[in-house]
Structure formats: C-alpha cells, structure tokens
N, C-alpha and C positions, 0 to 999 in steps of 0.2 A: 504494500500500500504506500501513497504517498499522500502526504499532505500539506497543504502552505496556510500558515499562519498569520494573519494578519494583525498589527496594532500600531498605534499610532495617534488614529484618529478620534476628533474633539469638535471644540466649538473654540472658535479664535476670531478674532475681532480684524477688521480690515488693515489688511498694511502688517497684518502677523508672519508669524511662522509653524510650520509644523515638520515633523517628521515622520513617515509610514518607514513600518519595516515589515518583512516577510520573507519566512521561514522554513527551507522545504523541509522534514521531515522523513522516514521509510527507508526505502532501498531502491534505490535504480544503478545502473549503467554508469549514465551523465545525465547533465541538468545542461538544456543549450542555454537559447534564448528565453532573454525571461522579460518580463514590464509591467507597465501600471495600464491602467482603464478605470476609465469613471461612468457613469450611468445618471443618468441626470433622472428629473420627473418625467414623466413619457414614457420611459424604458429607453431612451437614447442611450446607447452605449459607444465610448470615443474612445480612440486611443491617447496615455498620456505621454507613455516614455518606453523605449523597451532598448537593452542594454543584453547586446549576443555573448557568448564565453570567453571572447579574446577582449569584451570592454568596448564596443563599437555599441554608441549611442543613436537615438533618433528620438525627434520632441515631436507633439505638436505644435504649430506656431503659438499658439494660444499660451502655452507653457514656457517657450523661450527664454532664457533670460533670468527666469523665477525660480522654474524646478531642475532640481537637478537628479538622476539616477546614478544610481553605483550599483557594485558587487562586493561581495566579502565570499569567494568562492570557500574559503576554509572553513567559513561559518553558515554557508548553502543558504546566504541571506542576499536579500536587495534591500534597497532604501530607495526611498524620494525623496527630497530636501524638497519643502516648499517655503519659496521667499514672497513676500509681499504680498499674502494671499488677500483676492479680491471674492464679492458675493458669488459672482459666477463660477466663482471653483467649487460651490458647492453642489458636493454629490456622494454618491457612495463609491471611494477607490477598490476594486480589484487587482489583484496579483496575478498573474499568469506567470504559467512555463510549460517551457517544450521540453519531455522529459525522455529521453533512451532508457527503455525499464531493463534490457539486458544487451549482454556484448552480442549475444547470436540475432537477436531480432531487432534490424534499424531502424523500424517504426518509434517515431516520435508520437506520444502522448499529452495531448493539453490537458492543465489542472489549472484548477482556478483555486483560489483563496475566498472565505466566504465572508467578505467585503468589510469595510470598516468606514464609517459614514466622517465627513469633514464637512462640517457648514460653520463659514466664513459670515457673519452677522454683526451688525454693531452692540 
C-alpha cells in the first residue's frame, strides 16, 4: 500500500504564509513525479506545482513568484512554500505522485493525498 499524507493547511490572513507538506508512506519501487492541485468550489480542479525526481519544477502562472515546490527524497516528502497568499488561493490542496510499485512492473500508479483545505480571508 501506499499513502500520502497531507498537512499544512489553515486559515491565514492576506499577504501570509503557509507551508503544505506530504508524505508518501508503504513500499514501492520509486516515487517519480510528484505536485500540488487545488480544487476550488465547483469541483475545479488546477494544477499548482509538480517537481519530477531529478528537481525539475513547473508552476502555474497564477502561483509564480509566490509558491515554491521542493523535495526531500530521503524523507519521501514534498512541500509548497506559499508567499503572499491572496483570497483566491483558496481551496482545498492535493498531493499527487506517480508511483513505480515494483522493479518488474513499469506501470506508474497515481495517488493522491486526501487534501488539506487553505483559505486565505481577512
């Protein structure tokens, strides 16, 4: 089994900060690519950051500048740093990763982390 843990998320006040983190958990193979997603009302779901095995990043424009992703491979963790968060970043962030569950079978497997809500309000 695997599983991604998510925490982090609050209530911050405009022009804040926060930090998410997530955890994968189990037994696989490898862990490739991993990233954030947010879900807005609606059931919109966006991409916010996702950060491959060797450290190659990709944002949405919306996030530029503000968030940042990382890895801590030895601690099978990621983060978001978010800078100067505004109302509109709020939503509920997910975790995603593309997981290799064994050396014989290269099928990657998506997991998701079961979300951690961040709303930005005065």
């Amino acid at each position: 089994q695997v599983q991604l843990l998510e925490s982090g998320g609050g209530l911050v006040q405009p022009g804040g900060s926060l930090t998410l983190s997530c955890t994968a958990s189990g037994s696989w193979f490898s862990i490739n690519d991993m990233g954030w997603y947010r879900q807005f009302p609606g059931l919109q779901c966006d991409l916010v950051a996702t950060i491959t095995s060797s450290g190659s990043t990709n944002y949405a424009d919306s996030v530029k500048g503000r968030f940042t992703i990382s890895r801590d491979n030895a601690k099978n963790t990621i983060y978001l740093q978010m800078n100067n968060l505004q109302p509109e970043d709020t939503a509920v962030y997910y975790c995603k990763a593309e997981i290799r569950r064994s050396s014989w079978n290269r099928i990657q497997n998506t997991y998701w982390g079961q979300g951690t809500q961040v709303t930005v309000a005065p």
